[in-house]
C-alpha positions, 0 to 999 in steps of 0.5 A: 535507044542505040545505047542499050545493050548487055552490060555483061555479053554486050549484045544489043536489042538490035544485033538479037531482038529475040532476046529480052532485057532487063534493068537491074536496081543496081543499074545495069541492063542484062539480057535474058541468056546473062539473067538465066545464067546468074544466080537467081536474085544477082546481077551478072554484071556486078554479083549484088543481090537486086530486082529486075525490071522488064524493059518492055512497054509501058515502062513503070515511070521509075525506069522510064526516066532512064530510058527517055531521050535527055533531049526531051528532059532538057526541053522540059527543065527550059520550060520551068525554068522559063516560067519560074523566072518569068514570075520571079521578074513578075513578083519582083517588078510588083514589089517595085512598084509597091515599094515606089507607091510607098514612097511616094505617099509617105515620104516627105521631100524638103527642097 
């Protein structure tokens, strides 16, 4: 994660790996030192009254999320959509078929 940093100081995990962070519920990432110095409750980057997360392992799945390679999210949309669309050609083609066989015994064709 060469993304993360202070939003406040912009210090990194890389640059600091003593220091702790924090996700905010407003979305920003604070290190421990920005987290002390603000008012307990409040964003230091945007003052706004939120919970902090630890962003430690495990991660709690709602900030997981954030923090997971979007290449690995973007294989796993592939993959449903793939499989989605391959039973929607699959439903549509036994509709066909039905639709054909219907056809076939019902309707009456004069030469």
């Amino acid at each position: 994660m060469d993304w993360v940093h202070c939003n406040t100081c912009y210090i990194t995990p890389l640059i600091s790996s003593d220091k702790c962070f924090f996700l905010t519920s407003c979305g920003h990432i604070i290190c421990s030192l920005c987290k002390k110095r603000e008012q307990k409750g409040r964003c230091c980057t945007c003052r706004k009254t939120c919970n902090f997360v630890e962003l430690k392992k495990p991660l709690p799945p709602q900030v997981d999320i954030w923090m997971n390679d979007p290449i690995n999210s973007i294989i796993k949309i592939k993959n449903v959509v793939k499989f989605q669309d391959l039973n929607r050609k699959k439903m549509l083609s036994g509709a066909l078929k039905k639709v054909i066989k219907y056809l076939y015994d019902n309707v009456i064709i004069f030469n």
